[in-house]
C-alpha positions in Angstrom: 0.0 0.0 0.0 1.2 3.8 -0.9 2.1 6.0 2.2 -0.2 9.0 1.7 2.3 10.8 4.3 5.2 10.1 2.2 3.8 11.2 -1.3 2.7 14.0 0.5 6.3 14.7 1.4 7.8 13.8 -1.9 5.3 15.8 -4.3 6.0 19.0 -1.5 10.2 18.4 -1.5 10.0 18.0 -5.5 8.1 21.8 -5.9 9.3 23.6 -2.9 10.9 26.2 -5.0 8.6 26.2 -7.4 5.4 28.5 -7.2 1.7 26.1 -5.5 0.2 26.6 -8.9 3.4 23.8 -10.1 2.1 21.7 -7.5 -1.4 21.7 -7.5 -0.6 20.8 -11.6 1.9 17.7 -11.1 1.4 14.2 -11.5 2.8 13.8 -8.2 -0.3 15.9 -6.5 -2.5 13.6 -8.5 -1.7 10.8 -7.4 -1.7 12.1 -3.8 -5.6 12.7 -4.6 -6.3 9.4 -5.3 -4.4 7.9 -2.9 -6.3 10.0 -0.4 -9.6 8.7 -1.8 -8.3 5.1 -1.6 -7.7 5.6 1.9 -11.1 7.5 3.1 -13.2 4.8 1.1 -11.1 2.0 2.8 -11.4 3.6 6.1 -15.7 3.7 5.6 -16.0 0.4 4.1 -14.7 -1.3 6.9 -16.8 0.9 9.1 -14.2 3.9 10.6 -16.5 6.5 9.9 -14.9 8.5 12.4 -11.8 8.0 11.3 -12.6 9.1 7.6 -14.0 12.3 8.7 -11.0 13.5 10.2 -8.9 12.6 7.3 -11.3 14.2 5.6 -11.5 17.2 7.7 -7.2 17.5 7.8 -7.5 16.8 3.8 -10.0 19.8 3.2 -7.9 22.2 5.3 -4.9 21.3 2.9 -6.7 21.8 0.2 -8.2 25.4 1.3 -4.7 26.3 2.3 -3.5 25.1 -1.4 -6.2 27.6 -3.0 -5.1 30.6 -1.0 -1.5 29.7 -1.9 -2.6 29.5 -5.7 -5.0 32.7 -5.4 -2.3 35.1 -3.4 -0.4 35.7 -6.8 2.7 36.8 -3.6 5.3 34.8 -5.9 6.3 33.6 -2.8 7.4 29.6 -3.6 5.5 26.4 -2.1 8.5 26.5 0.6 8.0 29.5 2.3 3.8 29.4 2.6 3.5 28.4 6.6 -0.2 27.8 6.4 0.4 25.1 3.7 3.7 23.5 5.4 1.2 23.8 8.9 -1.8 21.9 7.0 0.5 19.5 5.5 2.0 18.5 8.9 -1.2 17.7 10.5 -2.5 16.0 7.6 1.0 14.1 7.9 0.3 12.7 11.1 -3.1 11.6 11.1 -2.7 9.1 7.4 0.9 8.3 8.5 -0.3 7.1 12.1 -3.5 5.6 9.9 -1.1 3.7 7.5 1.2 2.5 10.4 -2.2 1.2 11.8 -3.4 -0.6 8.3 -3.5 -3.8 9.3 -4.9 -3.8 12.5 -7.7 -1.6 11.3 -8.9 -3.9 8.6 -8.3 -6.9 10.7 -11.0 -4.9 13.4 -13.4 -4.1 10.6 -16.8 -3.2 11.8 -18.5 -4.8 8.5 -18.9 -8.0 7.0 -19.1 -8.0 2.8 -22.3 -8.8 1.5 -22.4 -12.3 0.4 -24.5 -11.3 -2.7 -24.7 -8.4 -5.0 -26.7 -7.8 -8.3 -25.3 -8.5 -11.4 -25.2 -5.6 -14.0 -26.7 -6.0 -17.7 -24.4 -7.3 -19.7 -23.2 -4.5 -21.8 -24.4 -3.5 -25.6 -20.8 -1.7 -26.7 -20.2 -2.9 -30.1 -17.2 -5.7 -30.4 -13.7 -3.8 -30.6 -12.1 -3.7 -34.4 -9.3 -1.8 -36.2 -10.1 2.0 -37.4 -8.0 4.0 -40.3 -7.8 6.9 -38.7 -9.8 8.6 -41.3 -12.9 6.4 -41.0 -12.6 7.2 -37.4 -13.0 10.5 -37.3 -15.8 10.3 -39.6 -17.5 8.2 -37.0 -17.1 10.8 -34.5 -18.2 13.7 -37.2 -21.5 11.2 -37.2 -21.4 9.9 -33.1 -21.4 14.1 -32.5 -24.1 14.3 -34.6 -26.4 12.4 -33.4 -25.9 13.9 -30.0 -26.4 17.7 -31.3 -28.8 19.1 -29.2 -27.5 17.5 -26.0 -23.8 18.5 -27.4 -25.5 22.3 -27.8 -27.1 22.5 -24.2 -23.8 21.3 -22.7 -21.8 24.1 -24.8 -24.6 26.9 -24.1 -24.5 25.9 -20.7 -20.3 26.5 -19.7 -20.6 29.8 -21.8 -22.9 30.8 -20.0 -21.4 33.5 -17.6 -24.7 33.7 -16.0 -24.9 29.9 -14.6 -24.3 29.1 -11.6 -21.3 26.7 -10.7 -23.5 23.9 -9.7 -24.9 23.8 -13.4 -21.5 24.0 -14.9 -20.2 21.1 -13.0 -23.5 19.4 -14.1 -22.7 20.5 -17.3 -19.0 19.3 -17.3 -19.8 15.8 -16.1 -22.4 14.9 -18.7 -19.7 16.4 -21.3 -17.3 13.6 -19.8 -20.0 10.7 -19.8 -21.2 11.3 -23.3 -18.5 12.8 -25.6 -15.3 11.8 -23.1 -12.4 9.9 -25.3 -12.9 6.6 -23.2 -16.7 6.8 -23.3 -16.9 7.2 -27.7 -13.7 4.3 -27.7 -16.4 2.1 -26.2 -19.4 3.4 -28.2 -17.4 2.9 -31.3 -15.5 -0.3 -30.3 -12.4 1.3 -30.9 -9.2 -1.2 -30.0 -7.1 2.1 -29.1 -8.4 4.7 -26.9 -5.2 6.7 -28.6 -6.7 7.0 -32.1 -9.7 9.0 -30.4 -6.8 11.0 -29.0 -5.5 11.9 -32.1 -8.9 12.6 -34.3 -9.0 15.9 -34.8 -12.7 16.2 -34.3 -12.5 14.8 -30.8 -9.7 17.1 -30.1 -12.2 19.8 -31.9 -14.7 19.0 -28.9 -12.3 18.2 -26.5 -11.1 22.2 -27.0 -15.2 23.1 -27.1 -16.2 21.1 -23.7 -12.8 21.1 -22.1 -13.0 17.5 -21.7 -9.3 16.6 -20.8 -7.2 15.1 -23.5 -3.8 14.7 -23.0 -1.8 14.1 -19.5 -2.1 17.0 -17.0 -3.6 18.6 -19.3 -7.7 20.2 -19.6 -8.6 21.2 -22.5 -10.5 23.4 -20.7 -7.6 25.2 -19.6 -8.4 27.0 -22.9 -11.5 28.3 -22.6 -11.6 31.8 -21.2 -11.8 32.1 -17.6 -10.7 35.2 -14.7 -7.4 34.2 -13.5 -6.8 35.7 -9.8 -8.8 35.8 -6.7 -11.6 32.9 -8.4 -8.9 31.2 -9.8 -9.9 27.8 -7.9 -7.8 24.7 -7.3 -9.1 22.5 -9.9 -8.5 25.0 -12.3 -4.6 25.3 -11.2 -4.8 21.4 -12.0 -6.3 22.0 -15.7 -3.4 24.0 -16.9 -0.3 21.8 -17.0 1.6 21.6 -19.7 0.4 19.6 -23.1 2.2 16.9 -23.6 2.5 13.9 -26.4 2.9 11.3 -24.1 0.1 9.3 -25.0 1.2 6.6 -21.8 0.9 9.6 -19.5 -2.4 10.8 -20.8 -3.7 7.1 -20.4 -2.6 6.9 -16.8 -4.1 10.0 -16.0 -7.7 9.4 -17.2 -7.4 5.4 -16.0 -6.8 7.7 -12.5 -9.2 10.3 -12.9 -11.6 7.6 -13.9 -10.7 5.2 -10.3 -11.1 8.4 -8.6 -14.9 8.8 -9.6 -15.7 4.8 -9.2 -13.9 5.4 -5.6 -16.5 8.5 -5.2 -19.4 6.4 -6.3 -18.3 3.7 -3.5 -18.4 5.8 -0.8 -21.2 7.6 -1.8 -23.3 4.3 -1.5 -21.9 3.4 1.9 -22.8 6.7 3.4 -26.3 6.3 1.5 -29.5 5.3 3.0 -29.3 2.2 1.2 -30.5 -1.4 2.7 -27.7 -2.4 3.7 -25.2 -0.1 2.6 -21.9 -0.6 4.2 -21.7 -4.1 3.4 -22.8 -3.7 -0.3 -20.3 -1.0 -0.8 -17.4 -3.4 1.5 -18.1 -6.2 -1.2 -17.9 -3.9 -4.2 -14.6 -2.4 -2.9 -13.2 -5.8 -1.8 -13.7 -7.1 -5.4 -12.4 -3.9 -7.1 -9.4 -4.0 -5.7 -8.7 -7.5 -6.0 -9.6 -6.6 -9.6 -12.9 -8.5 -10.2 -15.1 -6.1 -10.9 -14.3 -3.1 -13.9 -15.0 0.6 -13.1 -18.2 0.2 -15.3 -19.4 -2.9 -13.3 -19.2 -1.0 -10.1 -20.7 2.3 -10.9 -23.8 0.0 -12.8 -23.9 -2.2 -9.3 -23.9 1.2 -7.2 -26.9 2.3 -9.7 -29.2 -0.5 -9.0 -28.6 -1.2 -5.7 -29.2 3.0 -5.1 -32.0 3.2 -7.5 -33.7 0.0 -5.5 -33.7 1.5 -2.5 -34.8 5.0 -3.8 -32.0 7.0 -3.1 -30.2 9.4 -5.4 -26.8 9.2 -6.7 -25.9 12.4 -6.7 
């Protein structure tokens, strides 16, 4: 298992000199997100509540004192914020004791797995085949289409200066799930997620939606925004560098994408759900060891929430 405390540490030693906005936009501070959600889902699963709201609690008050270091425009480098270095050492000590404590804290889990879960629909994606690149991107031209008035509502919506950041978000999130590079691969039953990479009308719509397309990198970093006192920590992340490195832009959306199935496991164990906790123990238990796909949980967490009533928000 990754020490959250010692990524921590790492990503923070390899930008010290370099300004938060560095940070907040490095792989390194990526994968210290996930990690974190790995660990609060882990700790709520096995039925630490308590102990996943203070992580929680010490991981919101880094983040807060990462935006204020991002907003202050001082120039003054990661090293010599305070705040930030006095956030990052509480937040040190609580996952580092956690992590020390892994074992014993599973082995005193509070829930047992459910023994049975529902199985999802089989899925309807069309069987994977080899593209030229040009047939591809008429595909898209025809996939984009078909989805034009939901594709228009989506755009109206982020250009809207109007709306209000609940409705962008909205917005943004049905742009991933319906014209997101993984999502048309599957509609299309394209082998290589990298040749939807490389079409230039996905990259066209990538630029529209800011849907992100290459490592680090949101395309959405292009569209025009203030930069200064609402310039908000997500943002900071959107702006890295573009990069080529097709790898790298794999990696990030494979952890962008655990990061929202992690989300979608908590969400059901905190949920009123018939037995919730145990449903959402089993589902982690078997995504970890690898038996169940991102797409097989998020479906699972559907029915089982959409049984009971309960939204998904």
């Amino acid at each position: 298992m990754a020490d959250l405390a010692s990524m921590v540490q790492s990503a923070l030693d390899a930008h010290a000199a370099g300004q938060p906005v560095d940070l907040v936009r490095s792989q390194q501070w990526l994968q210290v997100r996930q990690r974190y959600a790995e660990l609060s889902v882990n700790l709520i699963v096995n039925g630490h509540e308590s102990l996943a709201k203070r992580v929680d609690r010490e991981y919101q008050a880094l983040r807060e004192a990462l935006r204020k270091a991002v907003e202050s425009s001082s120039g003054h480098n990661v090293v010599d914020d305070y705040a930030l270095w006095e956030a990052v050492t509480e937040f040190q000590f609580t996952v580092g004791h956690l992590e020390r404590l892994h074992q014993r804290i599973e082995d005193n889990a509070h829930i047992q797995p459910a023994k049975q879960l529902p199985k999802p629909p089989v899925a309807n994606d069309p069987p994977k085949r080899s593209w030229t690149q040009e047939d591809l991107d008429e595909a898209i031209r025809e996939y984009k289409a078909k989805r034009a008035t939901s594709y228009q509502r989506i755009l109206s919506m982020l250009d809207n200066p109007k709306a209000p950041p609940s409705a962008k978000r909205a917005a943004r999130k049905q742009a991933r799930e319906t014209f997101g590079r993984n999502v048309i691969a599957r509609a299309l039953g394209v082998k290589s997620a990298k040749m939807v990479s490389q079409s230039q009308p996905w990259i066209a719509m990538s630029k529209e939606l800011g849907l992100p397309r290459r490592a680090g990198k949101q395309t959405g970093a292009g569209r025009p925004k203030r930069v200064g006192e609402q310039f908000a920590l997500e943002e900071a992340s959107m702006e890295a560098d573009d990069t080529n490195d097709h790898a790298a832009a794999d990696a990030s959306l494979l952890r962008e994408e655990r990061e929202e199935t992690l989300r979608r496991i908590r969400a059901l164990a905190e949920s009123e759900t018939p037995e919730a906790k145990s449903s959402a123990k089993a589902i982690y238990d078997r995504y970890e060891a690898g038996e169940m796909t991102d797409d097989q949980v998020r479906q699972t967490v559907v029915m089982l929430m959409n049984s009971a009533g309960t939204d998904l928000s």
